[in-house]
N, C-alpha and C positions, 0 to 999 in steps of 0.2 A: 486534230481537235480544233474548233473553229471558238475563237476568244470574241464576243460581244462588245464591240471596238466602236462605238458612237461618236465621229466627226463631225462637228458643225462648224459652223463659218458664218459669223453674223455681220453685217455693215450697215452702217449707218449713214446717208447723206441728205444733209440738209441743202437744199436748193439755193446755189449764190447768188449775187448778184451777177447782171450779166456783166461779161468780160471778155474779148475774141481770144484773147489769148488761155483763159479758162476754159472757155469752152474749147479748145484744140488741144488742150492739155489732157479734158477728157475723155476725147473722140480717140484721142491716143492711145488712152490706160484703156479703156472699152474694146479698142481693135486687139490691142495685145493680148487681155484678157479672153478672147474668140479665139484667138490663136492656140493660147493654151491650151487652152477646154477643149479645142477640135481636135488636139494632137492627139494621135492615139499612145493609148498606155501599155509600156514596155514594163513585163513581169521580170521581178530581180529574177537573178539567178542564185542556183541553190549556193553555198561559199563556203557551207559546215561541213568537213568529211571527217571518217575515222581511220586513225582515231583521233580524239579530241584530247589537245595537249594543254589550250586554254592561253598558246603561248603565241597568239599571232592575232590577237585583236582584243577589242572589249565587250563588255556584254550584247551590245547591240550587235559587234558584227558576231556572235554568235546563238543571238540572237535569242539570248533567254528569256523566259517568259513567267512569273511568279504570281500565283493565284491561292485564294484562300488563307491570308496573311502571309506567305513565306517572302523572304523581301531579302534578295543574291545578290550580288555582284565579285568582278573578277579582282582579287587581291594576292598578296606576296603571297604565298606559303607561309604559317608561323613557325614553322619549324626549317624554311630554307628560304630565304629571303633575295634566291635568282631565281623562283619557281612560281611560275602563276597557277593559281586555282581558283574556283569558286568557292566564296564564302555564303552560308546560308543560313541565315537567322531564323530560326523557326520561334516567333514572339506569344506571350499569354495570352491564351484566348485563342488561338489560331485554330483553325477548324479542323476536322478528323483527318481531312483529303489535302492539307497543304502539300504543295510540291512546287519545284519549278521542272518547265521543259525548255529544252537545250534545239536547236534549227525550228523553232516553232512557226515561222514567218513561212521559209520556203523547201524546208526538209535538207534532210542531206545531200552531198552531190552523187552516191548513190546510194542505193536499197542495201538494209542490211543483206547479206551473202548466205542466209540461212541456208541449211541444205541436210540432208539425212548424214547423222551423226555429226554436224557440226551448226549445236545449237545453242553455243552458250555469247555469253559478255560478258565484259569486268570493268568493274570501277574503283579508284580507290579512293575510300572515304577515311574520315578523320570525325570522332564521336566520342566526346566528356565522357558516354556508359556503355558496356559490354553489353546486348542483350536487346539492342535497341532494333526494331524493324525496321527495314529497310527497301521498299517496293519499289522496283525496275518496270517501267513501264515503255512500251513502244508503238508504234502507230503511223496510219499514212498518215502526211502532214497537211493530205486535205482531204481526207475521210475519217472519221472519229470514230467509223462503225469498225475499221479495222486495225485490230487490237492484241497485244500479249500484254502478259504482265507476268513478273516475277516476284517473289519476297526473299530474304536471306536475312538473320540477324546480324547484327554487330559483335565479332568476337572481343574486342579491344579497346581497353579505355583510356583516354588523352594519350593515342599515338594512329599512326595512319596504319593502314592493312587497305589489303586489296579482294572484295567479295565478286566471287564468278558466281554470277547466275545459269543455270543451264532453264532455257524455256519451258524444257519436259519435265525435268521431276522438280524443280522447285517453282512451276506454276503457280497463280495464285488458284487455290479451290473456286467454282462455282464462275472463272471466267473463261473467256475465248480460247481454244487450243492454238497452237505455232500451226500455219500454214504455210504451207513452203512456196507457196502460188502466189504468195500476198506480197505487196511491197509495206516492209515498214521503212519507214524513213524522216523521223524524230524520235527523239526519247524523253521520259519524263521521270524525274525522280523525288523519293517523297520521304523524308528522314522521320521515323519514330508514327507509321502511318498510323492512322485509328485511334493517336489521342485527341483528347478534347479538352477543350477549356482546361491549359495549363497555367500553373499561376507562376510561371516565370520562364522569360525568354531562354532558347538553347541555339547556342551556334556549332552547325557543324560546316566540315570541309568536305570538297570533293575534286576528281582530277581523274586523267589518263581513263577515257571512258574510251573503251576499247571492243571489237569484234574478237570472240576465241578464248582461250582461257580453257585451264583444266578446274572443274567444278568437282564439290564435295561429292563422292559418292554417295550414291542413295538419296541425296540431297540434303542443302546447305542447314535445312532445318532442322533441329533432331526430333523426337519421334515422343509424341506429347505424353506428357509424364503421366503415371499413375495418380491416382488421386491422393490430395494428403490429407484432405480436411475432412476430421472424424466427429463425431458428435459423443458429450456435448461440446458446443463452438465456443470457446473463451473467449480468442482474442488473444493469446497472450504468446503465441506462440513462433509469429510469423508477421512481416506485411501483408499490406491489402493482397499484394500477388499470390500471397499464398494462400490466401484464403478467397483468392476468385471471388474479389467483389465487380460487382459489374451494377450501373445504376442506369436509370432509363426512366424518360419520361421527366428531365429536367433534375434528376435528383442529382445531390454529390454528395459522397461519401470519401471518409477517409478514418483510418484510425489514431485516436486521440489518446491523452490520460482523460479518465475518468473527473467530468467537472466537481464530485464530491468527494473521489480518494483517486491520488494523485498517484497511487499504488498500481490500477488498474483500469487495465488497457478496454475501451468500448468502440465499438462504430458512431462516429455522427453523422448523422444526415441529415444535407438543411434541403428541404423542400421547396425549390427555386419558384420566385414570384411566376405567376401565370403558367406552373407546370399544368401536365394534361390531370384527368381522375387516375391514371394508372401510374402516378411516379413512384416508382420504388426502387431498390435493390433485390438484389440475389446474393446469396451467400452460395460457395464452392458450383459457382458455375460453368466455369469448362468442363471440369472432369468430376463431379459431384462427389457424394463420402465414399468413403472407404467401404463403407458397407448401407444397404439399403437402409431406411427410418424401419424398424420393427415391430412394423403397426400388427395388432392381430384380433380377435375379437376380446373386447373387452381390455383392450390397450390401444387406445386411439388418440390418447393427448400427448402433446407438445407443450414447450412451453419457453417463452423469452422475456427475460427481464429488460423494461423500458423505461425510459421518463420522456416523457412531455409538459410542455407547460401548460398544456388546458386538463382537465377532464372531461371525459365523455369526447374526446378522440376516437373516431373509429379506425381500427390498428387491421388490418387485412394480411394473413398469414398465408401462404400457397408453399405447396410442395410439388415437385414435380417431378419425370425420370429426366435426367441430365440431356440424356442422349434422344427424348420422344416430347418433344413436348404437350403431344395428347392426355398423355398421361398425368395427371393432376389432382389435387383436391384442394379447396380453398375452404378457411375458416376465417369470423372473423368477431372481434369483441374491441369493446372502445376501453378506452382508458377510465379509470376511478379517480387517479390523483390528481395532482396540477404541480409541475416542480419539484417533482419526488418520485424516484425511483418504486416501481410497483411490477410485480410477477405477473403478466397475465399468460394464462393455462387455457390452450386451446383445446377442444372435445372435436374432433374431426368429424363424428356422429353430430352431436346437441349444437354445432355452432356452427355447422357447416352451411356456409354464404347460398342461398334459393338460387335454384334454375343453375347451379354447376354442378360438379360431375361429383357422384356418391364415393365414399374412398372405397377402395377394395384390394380388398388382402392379397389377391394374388397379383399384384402389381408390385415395382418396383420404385419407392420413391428414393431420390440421391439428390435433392438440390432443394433451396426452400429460399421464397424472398417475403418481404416484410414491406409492405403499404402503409405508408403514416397519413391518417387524413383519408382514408380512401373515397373517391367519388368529388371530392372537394378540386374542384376548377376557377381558373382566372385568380388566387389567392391575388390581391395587393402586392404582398411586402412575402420575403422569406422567412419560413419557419424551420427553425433547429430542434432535432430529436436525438435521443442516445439509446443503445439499445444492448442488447452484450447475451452470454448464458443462453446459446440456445440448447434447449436440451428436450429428448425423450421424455416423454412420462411426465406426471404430475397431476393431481387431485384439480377437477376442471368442476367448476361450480354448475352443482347440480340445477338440471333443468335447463340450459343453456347459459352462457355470458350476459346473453342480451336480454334476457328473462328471467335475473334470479332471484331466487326464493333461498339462500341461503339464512340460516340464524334464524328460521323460525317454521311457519308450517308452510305447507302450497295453499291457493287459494281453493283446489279444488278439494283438499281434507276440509278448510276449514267449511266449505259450503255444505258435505258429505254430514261433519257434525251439527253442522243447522243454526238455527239465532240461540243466542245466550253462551255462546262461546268465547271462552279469551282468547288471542290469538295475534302473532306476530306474521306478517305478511308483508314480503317485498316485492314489486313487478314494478313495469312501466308507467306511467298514465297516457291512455291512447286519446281521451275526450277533455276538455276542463273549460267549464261557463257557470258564471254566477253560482248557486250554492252546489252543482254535481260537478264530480271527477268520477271517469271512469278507471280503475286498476286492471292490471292484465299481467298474466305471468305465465308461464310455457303449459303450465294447465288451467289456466281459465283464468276469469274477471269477478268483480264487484265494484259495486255505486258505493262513493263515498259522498255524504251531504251533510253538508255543513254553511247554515247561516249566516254565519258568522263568526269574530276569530281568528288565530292566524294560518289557517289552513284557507280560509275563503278570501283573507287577507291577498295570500300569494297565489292566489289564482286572478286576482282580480290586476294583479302587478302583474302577471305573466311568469312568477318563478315557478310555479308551479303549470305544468304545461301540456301539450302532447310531447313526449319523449323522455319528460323528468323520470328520472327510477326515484322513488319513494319509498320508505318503511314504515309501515303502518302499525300499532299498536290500540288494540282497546278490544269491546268486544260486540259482536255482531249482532245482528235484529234483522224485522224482514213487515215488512211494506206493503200489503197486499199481491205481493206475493213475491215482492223485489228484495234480494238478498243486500242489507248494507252495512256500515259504519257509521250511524246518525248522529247525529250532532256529540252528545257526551259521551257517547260509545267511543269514539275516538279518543283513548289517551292519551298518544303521543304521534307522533312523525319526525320522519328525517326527510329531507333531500340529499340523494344519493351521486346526483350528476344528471348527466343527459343522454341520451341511446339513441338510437333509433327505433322509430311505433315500429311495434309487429305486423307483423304481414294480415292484412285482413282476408280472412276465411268467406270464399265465395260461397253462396249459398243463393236457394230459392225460399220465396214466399210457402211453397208447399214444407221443404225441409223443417222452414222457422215454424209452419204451424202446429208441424207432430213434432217437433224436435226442443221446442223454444229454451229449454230450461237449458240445455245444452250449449245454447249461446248466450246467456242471457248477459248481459254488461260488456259483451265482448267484441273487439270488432268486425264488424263482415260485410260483405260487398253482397249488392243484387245488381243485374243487369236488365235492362228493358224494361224498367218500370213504366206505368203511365197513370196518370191519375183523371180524372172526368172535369176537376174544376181548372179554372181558368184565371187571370187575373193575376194577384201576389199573395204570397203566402200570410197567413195571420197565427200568429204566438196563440198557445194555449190550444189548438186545433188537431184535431184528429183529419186526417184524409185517407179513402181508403184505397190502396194501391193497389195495380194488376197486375203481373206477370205470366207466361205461358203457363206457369203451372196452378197458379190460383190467386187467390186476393190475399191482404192483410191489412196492416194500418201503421201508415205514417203519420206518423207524432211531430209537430212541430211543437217545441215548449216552452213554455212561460219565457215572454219577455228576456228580463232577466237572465237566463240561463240559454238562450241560443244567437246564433247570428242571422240568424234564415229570416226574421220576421219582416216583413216587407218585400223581399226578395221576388222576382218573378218566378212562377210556378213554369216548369217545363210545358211547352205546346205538343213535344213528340217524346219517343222514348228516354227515359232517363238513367244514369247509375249511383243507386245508392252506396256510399263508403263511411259508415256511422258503426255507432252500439245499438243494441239491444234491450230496448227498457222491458215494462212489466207493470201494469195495472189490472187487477181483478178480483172479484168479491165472491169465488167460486171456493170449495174446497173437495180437494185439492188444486191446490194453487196451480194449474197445467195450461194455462188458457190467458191471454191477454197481452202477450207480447206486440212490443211496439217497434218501429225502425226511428230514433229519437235521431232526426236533422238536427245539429247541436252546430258546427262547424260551416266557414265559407268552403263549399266545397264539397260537402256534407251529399248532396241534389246538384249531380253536373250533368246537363246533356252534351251527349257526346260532339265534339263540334265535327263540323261538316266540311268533307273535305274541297279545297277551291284551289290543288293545282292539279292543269289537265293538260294530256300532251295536245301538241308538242307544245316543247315548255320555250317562251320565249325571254323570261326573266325580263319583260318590259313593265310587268303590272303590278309590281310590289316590292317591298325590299327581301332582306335576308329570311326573316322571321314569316312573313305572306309563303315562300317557297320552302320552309320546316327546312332548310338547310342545316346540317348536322354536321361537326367534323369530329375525326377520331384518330388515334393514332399518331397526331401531331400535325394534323393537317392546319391551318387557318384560312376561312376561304371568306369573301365578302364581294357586295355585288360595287360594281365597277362600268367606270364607261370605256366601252370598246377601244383597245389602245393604237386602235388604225382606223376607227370611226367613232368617232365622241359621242354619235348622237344615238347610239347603239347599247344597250347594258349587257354586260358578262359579268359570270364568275369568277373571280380570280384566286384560286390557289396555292395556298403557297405550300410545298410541301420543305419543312422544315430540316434544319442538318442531322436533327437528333430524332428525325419522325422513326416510326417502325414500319416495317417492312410492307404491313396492310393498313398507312394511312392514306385518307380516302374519305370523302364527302356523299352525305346520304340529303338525296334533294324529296319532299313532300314524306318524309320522317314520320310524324306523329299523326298522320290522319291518310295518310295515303292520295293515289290518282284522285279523279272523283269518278273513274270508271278504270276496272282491270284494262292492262296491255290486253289487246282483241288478237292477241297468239291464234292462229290457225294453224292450220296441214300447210305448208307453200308458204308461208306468211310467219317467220321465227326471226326477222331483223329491225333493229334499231338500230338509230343513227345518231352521232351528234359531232356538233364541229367544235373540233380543237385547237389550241396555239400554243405548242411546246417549243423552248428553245433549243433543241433538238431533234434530227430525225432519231430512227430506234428506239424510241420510248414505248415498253409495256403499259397499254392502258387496260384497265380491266372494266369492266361494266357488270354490276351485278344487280338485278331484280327481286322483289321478295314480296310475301302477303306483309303487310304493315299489322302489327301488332302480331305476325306468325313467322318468327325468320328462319324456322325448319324448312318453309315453301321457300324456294330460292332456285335460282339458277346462272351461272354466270362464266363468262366468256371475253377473250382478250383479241385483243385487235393493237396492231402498233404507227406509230409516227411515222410519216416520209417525208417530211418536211420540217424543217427547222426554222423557228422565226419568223412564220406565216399560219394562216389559217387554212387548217386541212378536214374535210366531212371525214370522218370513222364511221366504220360501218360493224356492226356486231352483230353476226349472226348465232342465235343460242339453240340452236341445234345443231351447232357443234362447243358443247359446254369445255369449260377448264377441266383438264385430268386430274383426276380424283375428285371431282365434286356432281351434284347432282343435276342428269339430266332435265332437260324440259319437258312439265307435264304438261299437256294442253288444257287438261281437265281442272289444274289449278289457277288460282289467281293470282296473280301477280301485281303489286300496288303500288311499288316503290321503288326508287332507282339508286343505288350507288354507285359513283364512280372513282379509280382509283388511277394516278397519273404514279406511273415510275415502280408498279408492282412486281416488289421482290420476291415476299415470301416463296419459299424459307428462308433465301438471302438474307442474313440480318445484318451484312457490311453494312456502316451508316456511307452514306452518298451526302454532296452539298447541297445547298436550300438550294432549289428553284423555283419558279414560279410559272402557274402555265396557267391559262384561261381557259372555259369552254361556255357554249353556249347553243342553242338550238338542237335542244336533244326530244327525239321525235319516233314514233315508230315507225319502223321500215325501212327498203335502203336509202341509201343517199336520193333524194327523189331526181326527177332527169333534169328538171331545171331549177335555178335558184329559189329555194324556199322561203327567201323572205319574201314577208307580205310588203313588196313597195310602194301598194297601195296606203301602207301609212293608216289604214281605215277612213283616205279621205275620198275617192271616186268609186268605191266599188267595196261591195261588202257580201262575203263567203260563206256562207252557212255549211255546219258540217250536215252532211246527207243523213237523211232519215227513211227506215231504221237504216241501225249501223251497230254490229254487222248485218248485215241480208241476204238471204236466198237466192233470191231472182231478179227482182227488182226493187228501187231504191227513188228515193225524190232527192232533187238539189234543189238550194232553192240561193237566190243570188237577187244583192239590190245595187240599182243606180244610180249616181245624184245627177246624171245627164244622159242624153241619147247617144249612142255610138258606138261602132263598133265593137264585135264582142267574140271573142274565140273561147270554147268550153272544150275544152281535150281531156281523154281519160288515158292513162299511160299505166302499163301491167311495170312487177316490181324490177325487169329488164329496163326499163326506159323506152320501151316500145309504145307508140300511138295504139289503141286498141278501140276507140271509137270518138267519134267528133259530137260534139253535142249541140253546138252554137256555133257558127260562123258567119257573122253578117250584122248590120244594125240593128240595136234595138231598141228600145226608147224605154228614157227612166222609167224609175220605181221600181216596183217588186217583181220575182219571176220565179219561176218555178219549171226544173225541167224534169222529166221521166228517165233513166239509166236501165235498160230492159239487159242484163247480162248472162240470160239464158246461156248461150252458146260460149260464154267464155270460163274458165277453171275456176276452181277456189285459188283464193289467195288475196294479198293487198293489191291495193291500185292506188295511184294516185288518181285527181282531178287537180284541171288546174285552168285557171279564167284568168283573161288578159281584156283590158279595157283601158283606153287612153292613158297609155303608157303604167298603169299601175297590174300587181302580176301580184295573184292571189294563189298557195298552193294546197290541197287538204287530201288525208288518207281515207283510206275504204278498205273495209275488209268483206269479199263474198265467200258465204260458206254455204256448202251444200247436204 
């Protein structure tokens, strides 16, 4: 394992006055210093054998090595005070992977002696608790790639014992096998591996680290328990271990007495400053309940009693199989209370989270975790939650959580019974400007209007809002043809808390026009709008809008009541995301539906997408290239850490990341043209800087705004603490994921440095850069443009892709020579196009590539010393 060992040597000399004897003094120091520097350097020799007694030097000459907090040194034995050992503080906070390693400098004087049936080691340690892990690790001591590891628990508390590890059956899962061809020769060890963030230092001992040993049969680990944790989940019965809390995503958990009875035992979980959107726990997560969740038709809630200090928390519930984690269904409902304990009852049907997976009865659920805050990133400060009572079953508020209409009618009874009806109604507000709010609830909406008063009061304050849940009381009328609550109609209101707006219902101008009544107040989405007029939008105005399927009429309204007026009107297509008004003098009322623009945002044209390969992170910052990270990643753009005048990505993939964190570059809008994937032509490239060789990188592709289209493929590190091109060919995709379609499009790139999944070991933070991600392979010469853009300028060839032939067209700011070479995805020369002077300004050459295959090519123009490189794709 190679340690990141940074030497510097700085001096300082100010110039003296002259002095002969000065100056001879320095001519002195200067030659001696030649001398040094020229001597060649002699490699220690190795001085550590086994076994290791601990009794014949001190740390250095054994050369220990302590990383990730853990902080050794060689001390008495506390228990025999003529006996040296290692002391190992393993301090709060120290990361999942602390360890120290023992010959880490120059390895042992020989290779461990492994061989068929003799494959063990032993160490004796000394451990405050029974039960503690304890990972044997081993390695060449100047290769990192070659590797065992062991685990064994601690059977003994505050006295020493001696654990043989055998390589074979107490391996660690999911790493390297013992090979008997290999040299290992250092060892590393890690007491109590895979905790995190402890809140108080543990010292343990160690010694007599030995070849050979008789191991536990079957191995040192026993054989993982049956599951204990039955539903419902009290709390009351066990430690956290018992009940398989496991937290991720920044969260900690522990169990507490209950902050209102002092009686009973809850979970808290405080949601750590700047966690990701997915910090949560899981409850009985190694080995899930005792028996599946016994969902069936028409028994599909859960339910967990919680507090939080806000209301209108969204609280995010998943179940899943222990052992698949495909297996899933996610619901989710925000909080009511603020500082007080409340029941919330999940409907796995009415509240189940869009675009996840439907439940289904013939699956197995055995494990469930709890999201506080779901979606909520970069928090400030931490937030504490308590949670307790999960259980089966329970009365889940009709219509959904996040749309309820309990204590009174639905909106779509009350619409069904028509104006002049009393009626009590609950739902969200998805609109609210000047005197309209719009209502909305799991079956339908209504305009509420109001003047004046404390209803128009707290809309104009903002309490009343898009997301407020509201209870309505009074009774109904209708508007030329618009169902509402008008002014005295409205008897009373609550504010309920805050939600999340419902999902707006896509729809066309054709649907709204035979359908209108069916949406009417409610929210919904149209795509491709376009209107005729030009300029900025003006209050009180009708515009009538087109889509493929027909026209209709966008309302922009009264002053007062929208944001939009003055606004610029779209030049190209647009997506409306509004309600549904209603004006007409027809009976019946069937006719006059409006798309009411109320909100910023209301009228968005889609923005246009402005990153194109190959991408060279020169022309914008983070936000310019939709850099996205997930998982735990944090990435931000950076100057080049071996050329300053260079920007990269940099990385960081975090101690507590997951398994698929990973950075998504031109995210929200995509290329501004598909990857030009052909037959011959399925590689991309981009150059990396990982502090290690062996590192899995993954490269994944996808339609932006469609991530079913995907395809993706891994390529790994050979160099360590330099920059290395990767090369990723996706026709040969990751197993078990989906091949490359030619026929789709592909718009968006993610990259993943250190990809484990399914591995969910957590690993230490590193940090790795990348940069120049391009299609195709590694091109044959260096693809920076070192023209800088200032002697010579590249045009990409036109068309592109093409058949037969193609134009390049290339500018000069001086005469001079000029080489135009075309290079197949080999790095093969495959035709010359320019060799010779030529004189500034503009030019334009022919590419007749009749006789050669389909597939990519580069081109590449070299002019007084500046070097321009671009792709091509011919298809036939």
């Amino acid at each position: 394992m190679t340690h990141p060992l940074l030497l510097s040597l700085r001096t300082s000399w100010t110039r003296p006055e002259p002095h002969p004897s000065r100056w001879v003094r320095l001519a002195t120091a200067l030659a001696l210093a030649v001398l040094v520097l020229a001597a060649p350097r002699v490699q220690a020799q190795a001085q550590v054998s086994l076994p290791i007694t601990f009794e014949s030097g001190d740390a250095t000459f054994y050369e220990l090595f302590d990383f990730e907090g853990a902080d050794s040194d060689i001390t008495a034995d506390p228990t025999d005070a003529s006996n040296s050992v290692v002391t190992t503080v393993r301090p709060a906070g120290a990361g999942g992977v602390a360890g120290t390693t023992v010959a880490n400098d120059n390895g042992f004087t020989q290779r461990v002696p492994f061989a068929s049936g003799a494959t063990t080691m032993s160490v004796r340690v000394w451990s405050p608790e029974a039960g503690v892990p304890v990972r044997f690790k081993l390695e060449k001591f100047n290769d990192p790639t070659i590797t065992v590891e062991a685990q064994c628990p601690t059977t003994t508390a505050g006295g020493w014992e001696t654990i043989t590890y055998d390589f074979i059956t107490d391996k660690v899962p999911g790493s390297a096998d013992l090979n008997f061809n290999s040299e290992y020769s250092k060892a590393t060890i890690f007491f109590d591996f895979g905790l995190e963030n402890a809140t108080e230092a543990t010292t343990y001992y160690w010694d007599d680290v030995a070849f050979g040993g008789t191991a536990v049969e079957g191995g040192c680990r026993p054989p993982p328990p049956g599951p204990t944790v039955a539903l419902p989940v009290t709390f009351e019965d066990g430690d956290r271990a018992f009940y398989e809390l496991r937290d991720f995503g920044g969260n900690a958990s522990q169990l507490i007495a209950d902050p209102t009875d002092a009686s009973n035992t809850v979970v808290e979980s405080i949601r750590g400053a700047n966690a990701p959107f997915f910090a949560g726990t899981t409850v009985a997560d190694a080995n899930g309940f005792t028996t599946p969740i016994p969902f069936a038709s028409g028994a599909t809630t859960m339910s967990v009693r919680v507090w939080s200090p806000e209301a209108g928390i969204p609280v995010r519930f998943k179940v899943e199989n222990a052992g698949n984690s495909g297996i899933s269904v996610e619901a989710q409902c925000p909080t009511t209370t603020a500082m007080a304990w409340e029941t919330i009852t999940y409907d796995f049907v009415a509240d189940k989270v869009p675009n996840t997976a439907d439940i289904n009865f013939a699956n197995e659920y055995t494990k469930a975790s709890v999201f506080f805050n779901f979606g909520q990133e970069n928090a400030p400060t931490p937030t504490t939650y308590y949670w307790d009572d999960v259980s089966f079953g329970g009365t889940a508020v009709p219509g959904g959580c996040n749309n309820a209409t309990s204590g009174g009618d639905t909106i779509a009874e009350a619409r069904a019974a028509g104006a002049g009806t009393e009626v009590t109604l609950t739902g969200v507000v998805t609109r609210a400007e000047g005197a309209f709010a719009y209502v909305q609830d799991a079956t339908g909406a209504i305009t509420v209007r109001q003047t004046s008063g404390a209803f128009f009061a707290e809309i104009a304050a903002g309490t009343i809002a898009a997301g407020t849940r509201v209870t309505l009381v009074g009774t109904t009328s209708e508007f030329r043809g618009l169902f509402q609550l008008n002014e005295g109609g409205l008897a009373s209101y609550t504010v309920d808390g805050v939600t999340d707006v419902p999902a707006a219902q896509s729809i066309t101008l054709a649907e709204l026009a035979s359908n209108g009544e069916a949406y009417e107040a409610e929210l919904v989405e149209l795509t491709g709008l376009t209107v005729a007029e030009t300029g900025t939008f003006s209050a009180g105005t009708n515009y009538t809008a087109t889509d493929d399927s027909g026209t209709g009429t966008l309302r922009i309204p009264n002053a007062n009541d929208t944001a939009l007026e003055g606004t610029d009107i779209p030049g190209a297509a647009f997506t409306f995301t509004g309600v549904v008004g209603q004006f007409t003098t027809a009976t019946p009322a069937t006719d006059g539906y409006q798309l009411l623009a109320i909100a910023e945002g209301d009228v968005l044209a889609p923005p246009m997408p402005v990153v194109s390969l190959p991408i060279r992170f020169e022309s914008g910052d983070a936000d310019y290239y939709e850099l996205q990270d997930f998982g735990g990643n944090a990435s931000t753009l950076v100057p080049d850490p071996e050329d300053a005048s260079n920007t990269v990505v940099q990385s960081v993939r975090t101690a507590t990341a997951a398994c698929f964190a990973g950075t998504t570059v031109a995210d929200r809008t995509g290329f501004t043209a598909p990857i030009p994937f052909a037959s011959g032509a399925t590689t991309m490239n981009v150059r990396v800087w990982s502090p290690e060789a062996g590192i899995p990188v993954l490269v994944k592709v996808e339609k932006a705004g469609t991530p079913e289209i995907s395809v993706e493929t891994v390529a790994t590190t050979s160099v360590a603490g330099a920059w290395d091109v990767l090369v990723f060919d996706f026709a040969n995709e990751r197993t078990g994921t989906a091949a490359l379609n030619l026929d789709s499009e592909y718009t968006k790139a993610s990259i993943f440095f250190n990809f484990r999944c399914p591995d969910e070991t957590p690993v230490a933070e590193a940090t790795y850069y990348w940069d120049d991600l391009a299609f195709g392979s590694a091109p044959p010469v260096s693809a920076e443009e070192t023209a800088a853009a200032q002697n010579v300028e590249l045009a990409q060839n036109s068309p592109n892709p093409f058949t037969a032939r193609t134009t390049i067209r290339f500018s000069l700011k001086a005469q001079g020579d000029v080489q135009l070479h075309v290079y197949n995805h080999l790095g093969q020369k495959v035709a010359t196009l320019v060799d010779g002077s030529v004189a500034s300004g503009d030019h334009a050459v022919s590419f007749d590539a009749t006789g050669l295959a389909s597939g990519m090519y580069f081109y590449r123009l070299q002019h007084s010393g500046s070097t321009v490189t671009r792709t091509m794709v011919l298809t036939r």
